[in-house]
Structure formats: structure tokens, C-alpha cells
N, C-alpha and C positions, 0 to 999 in steps of 0.2 A: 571964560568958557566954563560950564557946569561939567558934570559929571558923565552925563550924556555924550556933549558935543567933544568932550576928551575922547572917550572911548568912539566913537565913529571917526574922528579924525584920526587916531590912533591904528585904527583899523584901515583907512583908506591909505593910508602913510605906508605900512605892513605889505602891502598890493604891489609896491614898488621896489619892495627889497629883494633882492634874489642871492645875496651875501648868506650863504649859509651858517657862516661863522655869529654872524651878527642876528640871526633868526635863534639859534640854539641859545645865545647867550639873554635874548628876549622872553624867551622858553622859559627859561631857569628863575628869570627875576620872575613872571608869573605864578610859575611851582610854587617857589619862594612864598608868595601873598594869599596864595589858595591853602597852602596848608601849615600858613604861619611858622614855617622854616626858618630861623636865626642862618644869612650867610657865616662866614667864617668868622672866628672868635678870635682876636688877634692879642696876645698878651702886651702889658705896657713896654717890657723890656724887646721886646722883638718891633715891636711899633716903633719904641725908638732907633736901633738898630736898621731899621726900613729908611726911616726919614734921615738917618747919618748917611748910608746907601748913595739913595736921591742926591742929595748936597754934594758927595763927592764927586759924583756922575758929571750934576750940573758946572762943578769947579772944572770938569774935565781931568780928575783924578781916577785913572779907570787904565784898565790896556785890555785891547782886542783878544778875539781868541786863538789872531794869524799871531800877533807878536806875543801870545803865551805860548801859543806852540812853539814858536820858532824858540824862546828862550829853553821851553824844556827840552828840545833837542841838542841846544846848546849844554845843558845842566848834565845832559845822559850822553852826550858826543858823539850823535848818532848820526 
């Protein structure tokens, strides 16, 4: 597919979305290209701290926000 036929398929694709959320975040990457915007600049030590994140989520090393509350209820005995 050229260049062309990207951007009209693109655009007839665009005709079907009515996801707002998904239209503004399309927005953005465009912004982005039109005025040679750098998205966000992520340092190596927080990158990695992201990707340890992930890993533990995917281990199922995580707890809910029902059974955080409920333990700092238990913490404060309320």
C-alpha cells in the first residue's frame, strides 16, 4: 500500500469510529507528526521499574484496591 492508499484507507477506517476516547488519542499521535512533538521521554531507571511493574502484575503479584482498602481499615480499625 503507498502512501496514498494508507491515508484514504485511513481515513475511511476513521468514518467508523465513534470511540471518543480512541479519536482523541488519534488526535494526539497526528499533533505529534505535524509538529514534530517528542511523546513522553521516559528515563532508563523508571523504564525499568515500569517493565519490573508488568512482570509482577503478569506473576499475579499485585492486590486489588477492594483488598487494599479493606486491609487499611483493618491497619486504622475502623
Amino acid at each position: 500500500m503507498n502512501t496514498i492508499e494508507l491515508k484514504e484507507h485511513i481515513m475511511q477506517e476513521l468514518e467508523h469510529i465513534d470511540d471518543e476516547y480512541v479519536l482523541e488519542g488519534i488526535s494526539k499521535l497526528i499533533h505529534l507528526n505535524l509538529y514534530n512533538e517528542t511523546p513522553y521521554k521516559v528515563s532508563d531507571t523508571l523504564k525499568e521499574k515500569l517493565l519490573r511493574s508488568d512482570k509482577q502484575i503478569d506473576e499475579g503479584n499485585f492486590i486489588t484496591n477492594e483488598d487494599l482498602k479493606s486491609q487499611v481499615k483493618k491497619w486504622l480499625k475502623v
